[in-house]
C-alpha positions as CSV (number, residue, x, y, z in Angstrom):
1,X,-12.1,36.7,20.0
2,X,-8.5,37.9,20.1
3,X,-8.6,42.0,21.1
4,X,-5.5,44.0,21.6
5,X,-5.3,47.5,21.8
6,X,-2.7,49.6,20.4
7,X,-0.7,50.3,23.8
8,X,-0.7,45.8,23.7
9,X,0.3,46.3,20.1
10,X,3.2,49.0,21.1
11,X,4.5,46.7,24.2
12,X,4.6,43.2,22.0
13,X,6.4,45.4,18.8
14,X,9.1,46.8,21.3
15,X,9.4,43.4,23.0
16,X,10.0,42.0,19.2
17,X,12.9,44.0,18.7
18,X,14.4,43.8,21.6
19,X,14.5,39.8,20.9
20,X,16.4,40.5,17.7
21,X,18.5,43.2,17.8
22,X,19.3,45.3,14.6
23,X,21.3,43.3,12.2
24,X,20.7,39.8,13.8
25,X,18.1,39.1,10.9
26,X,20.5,40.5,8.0
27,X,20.4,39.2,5.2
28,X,23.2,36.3,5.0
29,X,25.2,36.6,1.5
30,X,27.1,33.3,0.3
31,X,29.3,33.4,-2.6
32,X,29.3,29.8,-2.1
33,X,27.1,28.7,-5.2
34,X,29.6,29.8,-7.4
35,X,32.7,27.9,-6.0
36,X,31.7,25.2,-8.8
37,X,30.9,25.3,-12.6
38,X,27.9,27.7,-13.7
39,X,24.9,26.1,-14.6
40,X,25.3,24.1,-18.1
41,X,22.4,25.9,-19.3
42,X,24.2,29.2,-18.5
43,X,27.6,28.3,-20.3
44,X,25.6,26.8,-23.0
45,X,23.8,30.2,-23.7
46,X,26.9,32.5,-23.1
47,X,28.6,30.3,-25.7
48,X,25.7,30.8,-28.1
49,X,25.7,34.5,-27.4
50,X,29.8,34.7,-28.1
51,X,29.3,32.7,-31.6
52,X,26.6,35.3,-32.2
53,X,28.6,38.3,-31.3
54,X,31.3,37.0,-33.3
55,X,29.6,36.6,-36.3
56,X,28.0,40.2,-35.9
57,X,31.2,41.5,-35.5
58,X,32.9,39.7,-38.6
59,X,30.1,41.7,-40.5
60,X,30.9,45.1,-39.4
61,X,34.3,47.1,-39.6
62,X,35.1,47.3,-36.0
63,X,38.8,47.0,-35.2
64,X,39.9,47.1,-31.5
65,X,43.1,46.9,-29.8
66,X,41.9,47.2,-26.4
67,X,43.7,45.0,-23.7
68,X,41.1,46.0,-21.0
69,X,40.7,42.4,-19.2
70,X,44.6,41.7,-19.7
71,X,46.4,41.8,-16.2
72,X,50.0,40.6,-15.5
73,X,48.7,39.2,-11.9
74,X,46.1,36.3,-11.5
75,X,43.1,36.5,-9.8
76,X,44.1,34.7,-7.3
77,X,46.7,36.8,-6.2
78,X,44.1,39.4,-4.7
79,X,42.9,39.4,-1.3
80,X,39.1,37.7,-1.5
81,X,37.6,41.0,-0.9
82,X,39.7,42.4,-3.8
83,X,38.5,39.8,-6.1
84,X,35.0,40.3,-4.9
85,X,35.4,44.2,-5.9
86,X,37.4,42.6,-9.6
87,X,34.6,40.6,-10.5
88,X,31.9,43.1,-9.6
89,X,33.5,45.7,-11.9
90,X,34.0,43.5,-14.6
91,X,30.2,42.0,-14.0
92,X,29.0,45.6,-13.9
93,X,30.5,46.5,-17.2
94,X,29.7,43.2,-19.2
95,X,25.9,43.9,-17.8
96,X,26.0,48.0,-19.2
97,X,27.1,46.1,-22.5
98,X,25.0,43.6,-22.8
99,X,21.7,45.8,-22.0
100,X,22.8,48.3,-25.2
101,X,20.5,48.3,-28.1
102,X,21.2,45.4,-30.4
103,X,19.3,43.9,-33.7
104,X,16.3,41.4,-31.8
105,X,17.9,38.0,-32.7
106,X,21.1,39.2,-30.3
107,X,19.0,40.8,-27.2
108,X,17.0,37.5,-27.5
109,X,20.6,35.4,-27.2
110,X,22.1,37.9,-24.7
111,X,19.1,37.6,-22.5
112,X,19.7,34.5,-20.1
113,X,23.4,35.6,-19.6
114,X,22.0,39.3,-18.4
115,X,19.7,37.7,-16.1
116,X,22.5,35.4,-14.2
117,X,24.9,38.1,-14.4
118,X,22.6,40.7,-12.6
119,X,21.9,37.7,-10.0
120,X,25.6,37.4,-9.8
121,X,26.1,41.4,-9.6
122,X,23.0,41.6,-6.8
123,X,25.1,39.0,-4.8
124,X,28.6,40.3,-5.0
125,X,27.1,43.3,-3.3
126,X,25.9,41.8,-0.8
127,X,28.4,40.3,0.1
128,X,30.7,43.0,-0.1
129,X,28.3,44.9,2.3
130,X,28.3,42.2,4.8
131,X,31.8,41.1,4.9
132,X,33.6,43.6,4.1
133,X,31.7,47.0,4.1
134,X,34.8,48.9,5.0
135,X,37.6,47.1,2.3
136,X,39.5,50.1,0.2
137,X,40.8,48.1,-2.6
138,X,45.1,47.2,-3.3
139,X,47.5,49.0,-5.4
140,X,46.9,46.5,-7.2
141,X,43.3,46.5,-7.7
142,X,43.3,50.3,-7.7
143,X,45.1,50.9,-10.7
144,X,43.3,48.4,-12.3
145,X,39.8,50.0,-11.9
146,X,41.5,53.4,-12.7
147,X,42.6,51.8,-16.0
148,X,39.0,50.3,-16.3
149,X,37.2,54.1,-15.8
150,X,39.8,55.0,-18.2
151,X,39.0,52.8,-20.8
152,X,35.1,53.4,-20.3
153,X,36.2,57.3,-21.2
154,X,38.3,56.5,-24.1
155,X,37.1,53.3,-25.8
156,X,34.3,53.0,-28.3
157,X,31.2,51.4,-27.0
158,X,31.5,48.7,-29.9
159,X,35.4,48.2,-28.4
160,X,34.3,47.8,-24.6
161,X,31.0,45.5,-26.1
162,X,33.6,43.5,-27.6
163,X,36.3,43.0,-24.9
164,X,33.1,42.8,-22.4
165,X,31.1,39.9,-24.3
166,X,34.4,38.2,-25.9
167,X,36.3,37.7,-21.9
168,X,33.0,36.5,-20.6
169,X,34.2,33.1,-19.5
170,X,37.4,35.0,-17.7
171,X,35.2,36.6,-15.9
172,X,33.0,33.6,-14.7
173,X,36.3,32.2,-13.9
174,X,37.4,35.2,-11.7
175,X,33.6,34.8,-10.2
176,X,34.6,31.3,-9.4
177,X,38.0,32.3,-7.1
178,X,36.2,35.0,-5.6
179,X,33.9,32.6,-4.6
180,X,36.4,30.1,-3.8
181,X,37.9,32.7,-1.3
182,X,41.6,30.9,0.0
183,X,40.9,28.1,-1.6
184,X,41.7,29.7,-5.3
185,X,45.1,30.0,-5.7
């Protein structure tokens, strides 16, 4: 029978860490999955979930003019930590839409898109705190976050719901350069 006392216990924990030193087991954070097209099943139900919206909207009143997505530079024009941060906002934003109240049939559509883009969310993160913890954004990217918070202050929900659920591909798209790194272009 295997006895150790606690001093043993003590000695074999220190000697543990001292074999792996803080941060050599961090968690390792690939964008990689996302270099090629989403799942079928994922583009399939965002589709769905866009023909739904659509038709919800076409019964209400709702008129936006909101050019919240529109940018006069492509995504690939960013530095890959800048599109990391651009996709993360615009993942952050479709996700606070997409978990509003809505009528059953529509939180049942929206559902499988939530779940992949809170996976998505979780690892543009983590990446962002691995790679490049310290990145302060370009003027670039700046002003377009500031013009994001701006819109989030100003815009109706049912206008940022729209331009959120309506630019969903773009934004799988941007996911896709990010993810791509020099390679998108």
């Amino acid at each position: 029978m295997l006895s150790l006392s606690f001093t043993s216990l003590l000695v074999l924990g220190v000697t543990f860490a001292a074999a792996f030193p803080q941060g050599a087991l961090k968690k390792s954070c690939s964008l990689s999955m996302y270099q090629s097209l989403v799942p079928h099943e994922v583009l399939k139900a965002v589709q769905k979930m866009q023909d739904q919206f659509e038709d919800i909207m076409r019964l209400s009143d709702h008129k936006c003019n909101t050019r919240l997505f529109h940018r006069k530079w492509n995504t690939g024009d960013l530095s890959v930590p800048d599109r990391v941060m651009l996709v993360e906002a615009e993942v952050s934003l479709t996700i606070a839409m997409l978990e509003l109240p809505a009528i059953p049939s529509f939180a049942e559509t929206r559902q499988q898109p939530l779940d992949f883009l809170s996976h998505v969310r979780e690892d543009l993160r983590c990446w962002m705190s691995t790679e490049a913890p310290l990145h302060q954004p370009s003027g670039r990217l700046r002003h377009w976050l500031q013009k994001l918070q701006m819109a989030k202050k100003t815009e109706t929900t049912g206008c940022l719901e729209a331009s959120a659920i309506n630019r969903l591909f773009q934004v799988l798209n941007d996911l896709r350069c990010a993810a791509l790194r020099e390679r998108c272009t």
